[in-house]
PDB file with SEQRES, HELIX, SHEET and CRYST1 records, atoms N, CA, C and O in Angstrom:
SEQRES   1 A   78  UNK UNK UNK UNK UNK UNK UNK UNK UNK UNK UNK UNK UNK          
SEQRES   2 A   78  UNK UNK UNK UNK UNK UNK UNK UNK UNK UNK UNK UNK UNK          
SEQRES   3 A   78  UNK UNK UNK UNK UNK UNK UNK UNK UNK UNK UNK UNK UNK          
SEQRES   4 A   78  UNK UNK UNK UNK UNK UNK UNK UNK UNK UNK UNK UNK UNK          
SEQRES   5 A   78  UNK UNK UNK UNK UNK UNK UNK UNK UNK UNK UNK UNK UNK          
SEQRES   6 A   78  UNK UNK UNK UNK UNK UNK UNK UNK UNK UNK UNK UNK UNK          
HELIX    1 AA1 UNK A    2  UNK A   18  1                                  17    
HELIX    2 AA2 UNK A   35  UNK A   57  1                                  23    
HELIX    3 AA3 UNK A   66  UNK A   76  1                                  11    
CRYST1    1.000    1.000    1.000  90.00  90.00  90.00 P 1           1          
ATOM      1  N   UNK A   1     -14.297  88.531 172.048  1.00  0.00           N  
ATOM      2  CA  UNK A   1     -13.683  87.988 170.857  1.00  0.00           C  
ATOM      3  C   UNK A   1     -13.998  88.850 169.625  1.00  0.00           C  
ATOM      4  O   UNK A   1     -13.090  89.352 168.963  1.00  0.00           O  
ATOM      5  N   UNK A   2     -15.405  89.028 169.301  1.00  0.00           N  
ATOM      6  CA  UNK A   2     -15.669  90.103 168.532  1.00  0.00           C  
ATOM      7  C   UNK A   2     -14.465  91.702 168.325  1.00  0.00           C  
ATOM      8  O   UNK A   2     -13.777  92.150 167.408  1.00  0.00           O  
ATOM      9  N   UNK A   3     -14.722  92.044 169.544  1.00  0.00           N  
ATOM     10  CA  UNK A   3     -13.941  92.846 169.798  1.00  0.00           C  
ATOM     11  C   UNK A   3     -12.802  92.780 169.608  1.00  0.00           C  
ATOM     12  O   UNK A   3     -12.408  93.895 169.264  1.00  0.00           O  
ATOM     13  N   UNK A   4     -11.851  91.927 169.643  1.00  0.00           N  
ATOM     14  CA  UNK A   4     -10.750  91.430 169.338  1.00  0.00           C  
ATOM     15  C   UNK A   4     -10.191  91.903 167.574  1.00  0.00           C  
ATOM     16  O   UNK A   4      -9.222  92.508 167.116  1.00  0.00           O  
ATOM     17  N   UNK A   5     -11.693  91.083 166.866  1.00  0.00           N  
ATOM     18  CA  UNK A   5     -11.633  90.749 165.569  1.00  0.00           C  
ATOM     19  C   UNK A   5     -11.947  92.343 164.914  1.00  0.00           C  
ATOM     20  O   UNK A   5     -11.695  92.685 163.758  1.00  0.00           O  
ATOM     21  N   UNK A   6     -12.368  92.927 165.647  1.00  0.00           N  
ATOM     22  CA  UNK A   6     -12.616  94.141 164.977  1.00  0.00           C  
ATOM     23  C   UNK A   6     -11.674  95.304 164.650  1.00  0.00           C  
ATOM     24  O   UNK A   6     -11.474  96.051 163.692  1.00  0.00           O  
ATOM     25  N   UNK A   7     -11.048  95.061 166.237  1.00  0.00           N  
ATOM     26  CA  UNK A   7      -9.539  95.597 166.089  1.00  0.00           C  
ATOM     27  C   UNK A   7      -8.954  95.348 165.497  1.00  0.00           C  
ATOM     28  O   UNK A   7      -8.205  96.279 165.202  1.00  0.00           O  
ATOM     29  N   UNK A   8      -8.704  94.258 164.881  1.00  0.00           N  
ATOM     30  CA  UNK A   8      -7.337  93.457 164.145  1.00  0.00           C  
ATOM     31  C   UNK A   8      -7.680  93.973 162.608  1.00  0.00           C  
ATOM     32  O   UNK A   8      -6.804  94.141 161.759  1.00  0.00           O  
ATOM     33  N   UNK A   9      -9.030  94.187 162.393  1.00  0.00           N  
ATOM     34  CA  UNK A   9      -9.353  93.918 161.174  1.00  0.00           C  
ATOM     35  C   UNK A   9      -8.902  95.661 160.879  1.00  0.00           C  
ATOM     36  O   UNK A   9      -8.466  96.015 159.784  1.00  0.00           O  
ATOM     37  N   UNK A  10      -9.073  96.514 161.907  1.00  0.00           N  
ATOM     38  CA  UNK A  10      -9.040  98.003 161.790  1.00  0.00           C  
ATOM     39  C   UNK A  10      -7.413  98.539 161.541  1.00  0.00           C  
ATOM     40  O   UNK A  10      -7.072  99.597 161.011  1.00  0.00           O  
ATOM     41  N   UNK A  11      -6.540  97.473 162.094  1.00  0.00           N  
ATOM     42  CA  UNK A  11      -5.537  97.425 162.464  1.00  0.00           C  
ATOM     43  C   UNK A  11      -4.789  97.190 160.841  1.00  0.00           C  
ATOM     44  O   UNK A  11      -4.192  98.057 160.201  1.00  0.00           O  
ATOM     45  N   UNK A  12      -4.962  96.165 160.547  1.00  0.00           N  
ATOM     46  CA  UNK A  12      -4.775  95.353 158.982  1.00  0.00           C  
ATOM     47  C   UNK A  12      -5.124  96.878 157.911  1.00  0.00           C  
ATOM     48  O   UNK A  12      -4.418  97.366 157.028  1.00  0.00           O  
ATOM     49  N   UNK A  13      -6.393  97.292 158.394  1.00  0.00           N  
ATOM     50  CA  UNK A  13      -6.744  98.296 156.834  1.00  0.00           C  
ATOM     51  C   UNK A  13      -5.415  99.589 157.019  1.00  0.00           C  
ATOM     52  O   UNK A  13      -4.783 100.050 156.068  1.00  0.00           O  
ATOM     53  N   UNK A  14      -5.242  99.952 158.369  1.00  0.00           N  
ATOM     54  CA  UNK A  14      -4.228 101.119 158.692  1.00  0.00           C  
ATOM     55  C   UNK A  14      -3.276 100.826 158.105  1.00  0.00           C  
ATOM     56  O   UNK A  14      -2.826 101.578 157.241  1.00  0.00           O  
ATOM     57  N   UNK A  15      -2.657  99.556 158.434  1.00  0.00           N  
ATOM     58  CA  UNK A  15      -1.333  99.023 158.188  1.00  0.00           C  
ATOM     59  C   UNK A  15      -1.398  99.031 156.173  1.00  0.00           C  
ATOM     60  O   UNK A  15      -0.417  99.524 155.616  1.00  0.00           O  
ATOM     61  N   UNK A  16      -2.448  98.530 155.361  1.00  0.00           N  
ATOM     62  CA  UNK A  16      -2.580  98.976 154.296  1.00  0.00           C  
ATOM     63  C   UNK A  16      -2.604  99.990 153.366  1.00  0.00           C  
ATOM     64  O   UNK A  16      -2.455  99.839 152.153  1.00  0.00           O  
ATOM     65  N   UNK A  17      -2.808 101.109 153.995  1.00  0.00           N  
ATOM     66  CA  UNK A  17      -2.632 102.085 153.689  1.00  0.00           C  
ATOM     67  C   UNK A  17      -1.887 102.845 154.033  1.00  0.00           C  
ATOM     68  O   UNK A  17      -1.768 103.953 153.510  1.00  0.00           O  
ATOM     69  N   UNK A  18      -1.044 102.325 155.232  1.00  0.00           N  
ATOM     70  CA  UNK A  18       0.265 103.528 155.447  1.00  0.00           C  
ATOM     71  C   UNK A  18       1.350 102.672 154.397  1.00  0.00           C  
ATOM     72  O   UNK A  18       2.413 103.262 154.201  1.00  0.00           O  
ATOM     73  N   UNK A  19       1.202 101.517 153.799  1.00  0.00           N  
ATOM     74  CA  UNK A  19       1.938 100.630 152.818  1.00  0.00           C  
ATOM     75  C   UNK A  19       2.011 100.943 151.646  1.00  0.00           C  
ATOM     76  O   UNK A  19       2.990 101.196 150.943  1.00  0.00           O  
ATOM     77  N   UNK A  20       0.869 100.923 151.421  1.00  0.00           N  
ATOM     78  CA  UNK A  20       0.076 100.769 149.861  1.00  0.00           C  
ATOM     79  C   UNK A  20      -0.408  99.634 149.564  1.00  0.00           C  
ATOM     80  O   UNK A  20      -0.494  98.722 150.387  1.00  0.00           O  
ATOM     81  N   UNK A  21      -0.749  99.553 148.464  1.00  0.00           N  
ATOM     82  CA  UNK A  21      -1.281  97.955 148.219  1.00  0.00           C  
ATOM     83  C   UNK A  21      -0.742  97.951 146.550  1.00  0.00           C  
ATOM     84  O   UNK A  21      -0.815  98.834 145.695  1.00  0.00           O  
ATOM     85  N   UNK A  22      -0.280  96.812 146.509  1.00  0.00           N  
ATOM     86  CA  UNK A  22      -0.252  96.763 144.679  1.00  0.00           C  
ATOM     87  C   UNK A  22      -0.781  96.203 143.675  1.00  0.00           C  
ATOM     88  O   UNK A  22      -0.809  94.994 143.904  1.00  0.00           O  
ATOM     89  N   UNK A  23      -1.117  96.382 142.910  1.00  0.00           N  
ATOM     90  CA  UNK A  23      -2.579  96.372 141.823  1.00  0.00           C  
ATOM     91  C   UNK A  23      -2.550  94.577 141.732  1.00  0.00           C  
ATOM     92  O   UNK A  23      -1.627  93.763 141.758  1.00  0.00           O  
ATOM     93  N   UNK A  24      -3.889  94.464 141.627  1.00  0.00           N  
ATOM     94  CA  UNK A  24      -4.965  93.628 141.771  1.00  0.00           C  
ATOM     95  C   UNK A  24      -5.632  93.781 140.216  1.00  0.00           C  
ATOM     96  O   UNK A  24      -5.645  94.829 139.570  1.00  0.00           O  
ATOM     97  N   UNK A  25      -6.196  92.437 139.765  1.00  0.00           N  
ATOM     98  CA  UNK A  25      -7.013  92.254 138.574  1.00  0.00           C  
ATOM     99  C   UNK A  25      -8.232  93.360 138.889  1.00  0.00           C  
ATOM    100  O   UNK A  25      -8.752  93.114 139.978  1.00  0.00           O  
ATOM    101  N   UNK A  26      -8.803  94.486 138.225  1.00  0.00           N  
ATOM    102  CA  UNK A  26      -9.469  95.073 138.528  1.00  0.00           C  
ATOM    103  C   UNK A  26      -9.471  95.849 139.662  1.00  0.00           C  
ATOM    104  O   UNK A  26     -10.555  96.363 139.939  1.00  0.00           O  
ATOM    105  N   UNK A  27      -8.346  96.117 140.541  1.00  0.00           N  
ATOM    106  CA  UNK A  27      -8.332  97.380 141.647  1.00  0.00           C  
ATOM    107  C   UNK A  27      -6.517  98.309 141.012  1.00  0.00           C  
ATOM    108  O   UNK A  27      -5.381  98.021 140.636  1.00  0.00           O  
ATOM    109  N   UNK A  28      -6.949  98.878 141.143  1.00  0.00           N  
ATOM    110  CA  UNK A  28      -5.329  99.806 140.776  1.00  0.00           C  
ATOM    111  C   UNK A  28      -4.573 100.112 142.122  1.00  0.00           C  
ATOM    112  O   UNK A  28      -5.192 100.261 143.176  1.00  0.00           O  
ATOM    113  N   UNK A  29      -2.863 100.220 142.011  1.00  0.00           N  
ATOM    114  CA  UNK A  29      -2.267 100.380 142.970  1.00  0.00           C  
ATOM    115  C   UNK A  29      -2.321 101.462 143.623  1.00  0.00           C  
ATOM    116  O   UNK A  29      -2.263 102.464 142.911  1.00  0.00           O  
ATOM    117  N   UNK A  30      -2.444 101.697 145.111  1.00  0.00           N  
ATOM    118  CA  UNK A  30      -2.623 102.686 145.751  1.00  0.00           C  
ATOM    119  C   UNK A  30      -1.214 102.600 146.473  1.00  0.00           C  
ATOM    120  O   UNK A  30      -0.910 101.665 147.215  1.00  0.00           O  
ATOM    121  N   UNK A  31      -0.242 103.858 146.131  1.00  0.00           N  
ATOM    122  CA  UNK A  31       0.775 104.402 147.213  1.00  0.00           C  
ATOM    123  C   UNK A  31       0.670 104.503 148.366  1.00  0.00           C  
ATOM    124  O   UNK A  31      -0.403 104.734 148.922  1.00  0.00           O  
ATOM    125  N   UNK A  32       1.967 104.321 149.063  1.00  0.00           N  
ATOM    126  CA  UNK A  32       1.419 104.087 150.699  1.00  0.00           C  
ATOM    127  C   UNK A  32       1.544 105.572 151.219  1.00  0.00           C  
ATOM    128  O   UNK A  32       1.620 106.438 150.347  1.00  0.00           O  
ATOM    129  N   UNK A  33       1.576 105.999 152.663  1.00  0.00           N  
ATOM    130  CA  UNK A  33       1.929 106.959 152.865  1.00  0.00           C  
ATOM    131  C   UNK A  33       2.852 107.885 152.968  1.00  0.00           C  
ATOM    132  O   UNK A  33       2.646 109.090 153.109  1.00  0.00           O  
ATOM    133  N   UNK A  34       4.323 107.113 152.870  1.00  0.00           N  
ATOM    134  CA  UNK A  34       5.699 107.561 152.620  1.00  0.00           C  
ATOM    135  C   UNK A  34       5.619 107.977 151.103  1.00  0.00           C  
ATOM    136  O   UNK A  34       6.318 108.854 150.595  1.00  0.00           O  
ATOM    137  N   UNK A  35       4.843 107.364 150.572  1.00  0.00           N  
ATOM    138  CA  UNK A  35       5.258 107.700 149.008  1.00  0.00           C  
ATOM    139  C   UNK A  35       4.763 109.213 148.460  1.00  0.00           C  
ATOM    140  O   UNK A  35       5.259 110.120 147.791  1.00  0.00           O  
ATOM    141  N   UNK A  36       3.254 108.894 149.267  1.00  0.00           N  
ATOM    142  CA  UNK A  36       2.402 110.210 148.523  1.00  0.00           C  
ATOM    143  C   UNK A  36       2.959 111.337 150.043  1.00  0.00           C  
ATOM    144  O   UNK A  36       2.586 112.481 149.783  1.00  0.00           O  
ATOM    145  N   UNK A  37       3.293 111.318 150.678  1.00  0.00           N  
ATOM    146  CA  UNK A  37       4.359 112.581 151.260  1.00  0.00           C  
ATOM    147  C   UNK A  37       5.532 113.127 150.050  1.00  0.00           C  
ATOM    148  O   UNK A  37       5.583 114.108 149.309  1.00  0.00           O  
ATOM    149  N   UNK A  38       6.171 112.266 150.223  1.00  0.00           N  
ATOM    150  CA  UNK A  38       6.966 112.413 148.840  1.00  0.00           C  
ATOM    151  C   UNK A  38       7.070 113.174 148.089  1.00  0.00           C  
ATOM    152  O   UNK A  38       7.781 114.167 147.939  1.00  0.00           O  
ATOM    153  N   UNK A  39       5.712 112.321 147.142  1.00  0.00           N  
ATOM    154  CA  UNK A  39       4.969 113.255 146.002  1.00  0.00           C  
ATOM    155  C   UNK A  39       4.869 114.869 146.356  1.00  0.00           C  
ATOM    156  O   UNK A  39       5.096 115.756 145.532  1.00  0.00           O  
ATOM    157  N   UNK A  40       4.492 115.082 147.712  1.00  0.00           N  
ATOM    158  CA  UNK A  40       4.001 116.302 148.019  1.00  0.00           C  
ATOM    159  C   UNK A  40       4.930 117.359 148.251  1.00  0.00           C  
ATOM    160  O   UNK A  40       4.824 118.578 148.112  1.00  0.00           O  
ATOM    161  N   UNK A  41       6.009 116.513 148.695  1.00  0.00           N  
ATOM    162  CA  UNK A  41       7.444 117.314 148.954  1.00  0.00           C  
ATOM    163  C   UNK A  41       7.885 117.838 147.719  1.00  0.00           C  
ATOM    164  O   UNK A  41       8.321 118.975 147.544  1.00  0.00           O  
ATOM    165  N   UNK A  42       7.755 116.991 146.912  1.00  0.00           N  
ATOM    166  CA  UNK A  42       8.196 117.319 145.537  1.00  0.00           C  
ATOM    167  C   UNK A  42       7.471 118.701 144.951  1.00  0.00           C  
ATOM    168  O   UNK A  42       8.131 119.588 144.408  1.00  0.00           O  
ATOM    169  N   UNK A  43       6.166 118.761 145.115  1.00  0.00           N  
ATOM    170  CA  UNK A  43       4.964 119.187 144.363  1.00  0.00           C  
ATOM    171  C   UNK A  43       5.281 120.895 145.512  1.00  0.00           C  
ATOM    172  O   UNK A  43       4.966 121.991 145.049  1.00  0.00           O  
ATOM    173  N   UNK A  44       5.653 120.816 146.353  1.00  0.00           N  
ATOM    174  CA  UNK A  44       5.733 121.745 147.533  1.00  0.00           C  
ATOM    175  C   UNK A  44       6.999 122.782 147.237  1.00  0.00           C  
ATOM    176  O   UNK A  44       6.935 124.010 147.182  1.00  0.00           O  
ATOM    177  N   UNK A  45       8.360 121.795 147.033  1.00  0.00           N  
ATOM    178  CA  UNK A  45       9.290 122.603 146.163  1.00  0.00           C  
ATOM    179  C   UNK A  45       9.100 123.048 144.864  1.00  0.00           C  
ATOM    180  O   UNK A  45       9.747 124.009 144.446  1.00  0.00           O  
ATOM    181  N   UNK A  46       8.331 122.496 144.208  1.00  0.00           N  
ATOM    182  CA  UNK A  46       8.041 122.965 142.924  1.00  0.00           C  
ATOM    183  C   UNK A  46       7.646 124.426 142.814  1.00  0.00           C  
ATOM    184  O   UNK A  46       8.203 125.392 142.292  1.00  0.00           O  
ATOM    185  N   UNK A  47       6.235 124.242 143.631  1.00  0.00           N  
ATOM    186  CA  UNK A  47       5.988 125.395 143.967  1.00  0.00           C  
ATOM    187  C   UNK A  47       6.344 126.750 144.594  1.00  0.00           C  
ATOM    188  O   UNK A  47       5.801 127.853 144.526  1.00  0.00           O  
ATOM    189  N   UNK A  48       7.610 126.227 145.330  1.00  0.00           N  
ATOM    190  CA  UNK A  48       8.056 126.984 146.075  1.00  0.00           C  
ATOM    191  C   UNK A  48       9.110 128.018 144.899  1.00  0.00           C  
ATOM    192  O   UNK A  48       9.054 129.203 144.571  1.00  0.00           O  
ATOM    193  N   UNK A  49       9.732 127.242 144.641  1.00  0.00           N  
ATOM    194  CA  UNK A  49      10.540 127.426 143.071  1.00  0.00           C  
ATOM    195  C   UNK A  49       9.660 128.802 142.202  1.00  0.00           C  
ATOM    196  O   UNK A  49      10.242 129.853 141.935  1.00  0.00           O  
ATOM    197  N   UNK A  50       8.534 128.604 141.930  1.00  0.00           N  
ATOM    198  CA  UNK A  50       7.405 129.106 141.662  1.00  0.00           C  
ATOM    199  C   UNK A  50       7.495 130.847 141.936  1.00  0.00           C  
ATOM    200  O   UNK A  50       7.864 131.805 141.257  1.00  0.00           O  
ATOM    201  N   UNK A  51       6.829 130.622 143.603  1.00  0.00           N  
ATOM    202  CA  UNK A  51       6.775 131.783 144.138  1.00  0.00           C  
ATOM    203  C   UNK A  51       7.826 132.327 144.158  1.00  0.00           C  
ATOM    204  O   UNK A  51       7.637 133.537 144.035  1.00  0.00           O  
ATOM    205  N   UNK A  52       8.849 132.090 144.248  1.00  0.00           N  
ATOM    206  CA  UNK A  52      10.177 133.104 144.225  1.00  0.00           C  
ATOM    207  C   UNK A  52      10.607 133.556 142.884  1.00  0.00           C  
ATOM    208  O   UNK A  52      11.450 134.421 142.650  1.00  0.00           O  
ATOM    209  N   UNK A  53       9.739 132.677 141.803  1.00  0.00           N  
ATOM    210  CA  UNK A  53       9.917 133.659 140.303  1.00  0.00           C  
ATOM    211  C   UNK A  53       9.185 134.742 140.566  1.00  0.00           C  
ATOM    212  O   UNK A  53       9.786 135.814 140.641  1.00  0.00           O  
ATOM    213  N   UNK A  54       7.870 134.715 140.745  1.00  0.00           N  
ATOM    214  CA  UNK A  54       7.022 135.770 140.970  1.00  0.00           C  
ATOM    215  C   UNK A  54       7.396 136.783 142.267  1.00  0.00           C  
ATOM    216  O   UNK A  54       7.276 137.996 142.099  1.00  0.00           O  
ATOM    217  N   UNK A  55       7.753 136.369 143.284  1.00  0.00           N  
ATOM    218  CA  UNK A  55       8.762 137.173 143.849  1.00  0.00           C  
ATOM    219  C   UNK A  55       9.351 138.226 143.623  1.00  0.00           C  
ATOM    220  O   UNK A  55       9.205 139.373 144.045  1.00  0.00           O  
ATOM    221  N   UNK A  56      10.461 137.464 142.481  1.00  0.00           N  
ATOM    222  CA  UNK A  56      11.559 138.232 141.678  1.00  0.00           C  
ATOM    223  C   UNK A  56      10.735 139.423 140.934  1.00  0.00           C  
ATOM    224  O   UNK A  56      11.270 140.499 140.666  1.00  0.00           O  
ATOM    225  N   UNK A  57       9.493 139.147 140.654  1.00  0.00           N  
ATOM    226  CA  UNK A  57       9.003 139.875 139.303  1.00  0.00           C  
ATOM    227  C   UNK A  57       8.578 141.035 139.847  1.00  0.00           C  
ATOM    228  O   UNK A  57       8.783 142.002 139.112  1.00  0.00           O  
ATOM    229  N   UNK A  58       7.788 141.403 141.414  1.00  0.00           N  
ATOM    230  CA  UNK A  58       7.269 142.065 141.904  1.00  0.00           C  
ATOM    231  C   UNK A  58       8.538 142.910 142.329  1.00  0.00           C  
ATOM    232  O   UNK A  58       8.188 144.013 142.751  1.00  0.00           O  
ATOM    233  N   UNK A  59       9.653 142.757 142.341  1.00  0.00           N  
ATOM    234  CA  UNK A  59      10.565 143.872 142.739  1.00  0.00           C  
ATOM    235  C   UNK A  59      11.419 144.431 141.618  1.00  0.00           C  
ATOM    236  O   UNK A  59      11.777 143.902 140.566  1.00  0.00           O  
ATOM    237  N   UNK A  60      11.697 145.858 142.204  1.00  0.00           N  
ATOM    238  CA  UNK A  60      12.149 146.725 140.672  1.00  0.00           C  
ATOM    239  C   UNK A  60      13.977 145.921 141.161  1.00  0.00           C  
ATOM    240  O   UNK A  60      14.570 145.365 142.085  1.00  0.00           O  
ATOM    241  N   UNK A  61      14.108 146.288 140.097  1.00  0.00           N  
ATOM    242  CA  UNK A  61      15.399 145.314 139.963  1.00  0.00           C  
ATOM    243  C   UNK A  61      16.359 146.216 138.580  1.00  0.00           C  
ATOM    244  O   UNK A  61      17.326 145.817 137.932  1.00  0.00           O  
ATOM    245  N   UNK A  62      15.654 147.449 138.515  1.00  0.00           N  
ATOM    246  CA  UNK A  62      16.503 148.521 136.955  1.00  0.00           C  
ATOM    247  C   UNK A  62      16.104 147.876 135.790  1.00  0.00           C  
ATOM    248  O   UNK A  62      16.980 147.461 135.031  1.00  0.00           O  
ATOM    249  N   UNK A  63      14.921 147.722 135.519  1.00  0.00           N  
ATOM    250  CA  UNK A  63      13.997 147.698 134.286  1.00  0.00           C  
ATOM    251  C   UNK A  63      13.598 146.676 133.563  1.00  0.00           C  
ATOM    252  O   UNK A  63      12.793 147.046 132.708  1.00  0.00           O  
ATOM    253  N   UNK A  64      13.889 145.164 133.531  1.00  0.00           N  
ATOM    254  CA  UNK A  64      13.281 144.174 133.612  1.00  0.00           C  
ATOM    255  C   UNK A  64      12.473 143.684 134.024  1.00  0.00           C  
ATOM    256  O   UNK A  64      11.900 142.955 133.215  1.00  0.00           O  
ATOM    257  N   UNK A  65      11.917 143.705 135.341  1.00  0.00           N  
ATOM    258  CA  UNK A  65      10.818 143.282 136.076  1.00  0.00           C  
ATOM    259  C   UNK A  65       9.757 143.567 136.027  1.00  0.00           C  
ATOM    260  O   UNK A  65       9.608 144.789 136.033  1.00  0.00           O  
ATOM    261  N   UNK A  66       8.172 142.567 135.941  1.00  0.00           N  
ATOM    262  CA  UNK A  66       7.055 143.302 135.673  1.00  0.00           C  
ATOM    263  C   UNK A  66       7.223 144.258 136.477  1.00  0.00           C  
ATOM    264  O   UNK A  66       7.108 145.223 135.721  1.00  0.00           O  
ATOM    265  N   UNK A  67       7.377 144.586 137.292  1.00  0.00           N  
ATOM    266  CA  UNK A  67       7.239 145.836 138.213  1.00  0.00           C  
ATOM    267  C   UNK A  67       7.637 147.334 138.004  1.00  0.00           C  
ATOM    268  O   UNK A  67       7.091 148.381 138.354  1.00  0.00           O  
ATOM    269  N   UNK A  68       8.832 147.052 137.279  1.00  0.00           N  
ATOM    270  CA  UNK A  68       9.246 147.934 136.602  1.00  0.00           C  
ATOM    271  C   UNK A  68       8.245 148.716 135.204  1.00  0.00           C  
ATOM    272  O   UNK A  68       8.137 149.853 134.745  1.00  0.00           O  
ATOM    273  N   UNK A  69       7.590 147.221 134.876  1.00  0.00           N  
ATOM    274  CA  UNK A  69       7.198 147.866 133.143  1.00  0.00           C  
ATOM    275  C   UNK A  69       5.937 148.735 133.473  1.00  0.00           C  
ATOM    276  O   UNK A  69       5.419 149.604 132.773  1.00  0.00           O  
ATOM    277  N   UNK A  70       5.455 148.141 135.105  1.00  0.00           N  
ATOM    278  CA  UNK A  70       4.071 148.837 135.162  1.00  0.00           C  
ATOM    279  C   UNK A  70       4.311 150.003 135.834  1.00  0.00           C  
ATOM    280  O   UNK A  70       3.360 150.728 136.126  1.00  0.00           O  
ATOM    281  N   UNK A  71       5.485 150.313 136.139  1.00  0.00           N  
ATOM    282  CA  UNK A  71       5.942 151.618 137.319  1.00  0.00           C  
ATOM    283  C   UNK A  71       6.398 152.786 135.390  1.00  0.00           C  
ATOM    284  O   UNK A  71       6.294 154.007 135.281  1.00  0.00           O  
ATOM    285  N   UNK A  72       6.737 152.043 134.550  1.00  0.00           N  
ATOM    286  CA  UNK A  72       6.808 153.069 133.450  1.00  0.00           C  
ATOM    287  C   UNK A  72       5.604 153.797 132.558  1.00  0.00           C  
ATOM    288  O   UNK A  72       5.362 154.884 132.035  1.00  0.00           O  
ATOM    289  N   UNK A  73       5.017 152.499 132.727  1.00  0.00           N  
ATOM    290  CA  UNK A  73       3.688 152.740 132.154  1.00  0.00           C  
ATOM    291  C   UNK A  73       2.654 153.679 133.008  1.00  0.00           C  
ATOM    292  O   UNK A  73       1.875 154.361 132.342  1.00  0.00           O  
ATOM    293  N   UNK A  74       2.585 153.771 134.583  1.00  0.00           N  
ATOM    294  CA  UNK A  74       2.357 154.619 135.379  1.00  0.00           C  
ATOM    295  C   UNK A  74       2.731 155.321 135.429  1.00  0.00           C  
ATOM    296  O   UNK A  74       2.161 156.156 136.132  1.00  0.00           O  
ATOM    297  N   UNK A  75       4.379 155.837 134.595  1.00  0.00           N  
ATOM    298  CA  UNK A  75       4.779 157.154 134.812  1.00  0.00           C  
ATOM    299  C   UNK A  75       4.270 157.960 133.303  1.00  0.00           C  
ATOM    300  O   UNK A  75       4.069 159.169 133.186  1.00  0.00           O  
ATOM    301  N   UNK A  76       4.137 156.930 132.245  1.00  0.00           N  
ATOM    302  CA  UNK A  76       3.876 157.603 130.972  1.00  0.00           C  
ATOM    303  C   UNK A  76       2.092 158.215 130.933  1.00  0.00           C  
ATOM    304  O   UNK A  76       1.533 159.116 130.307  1.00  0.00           O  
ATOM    305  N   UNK A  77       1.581 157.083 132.050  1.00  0.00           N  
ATOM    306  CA  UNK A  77       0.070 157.927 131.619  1.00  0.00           C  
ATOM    307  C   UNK A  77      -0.307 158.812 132.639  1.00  0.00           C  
ATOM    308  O   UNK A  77      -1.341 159.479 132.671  1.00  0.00           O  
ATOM    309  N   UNK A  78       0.924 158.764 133.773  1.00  0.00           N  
ATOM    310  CA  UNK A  78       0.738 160.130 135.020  1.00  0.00           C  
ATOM    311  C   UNK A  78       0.903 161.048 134.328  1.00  0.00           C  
ATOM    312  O   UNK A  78       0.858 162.187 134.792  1.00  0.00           O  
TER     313      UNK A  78                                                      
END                                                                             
């Protein structure tokens, strides 16, 4: 029976947190696990967005690109 109760109880906290729970007098709401994936997807394209500026910057592209300004500046103090 113990055993029973221990499971259930292990069972209940999982099920809480793949949910979330929503705020309580003195506890704050915690997102479930669909949500904060989400978040991350979001936070993941963001970034991704990101790297392909810097991307862009590392290739000569005819004289805009950092890459460019430091390939002039390498040619002015060669």
């Amino acid at each position: 029976m113990r055993w029973t109760i221990r499971l259930l109880r292990g069972v209940d906290s999982f099920l809480d947190d793949w949910r979330g729970t929503e705020a309580r007098p003195g506890v704050p709401a915690r997102p479930g696990v669909l949500a904060r994936l989400g978040a991350l997807e979001l936070r993941v394209d963001e970034i991704a967005g990101r790297l392909g500026d810097v991307e862009r910057e590392l290739r000569l592209n005819g004289g805009t690109s950092l890459r460019d300004a430091v390939h002039r500046i390498e040619q002015r103090l060669g």
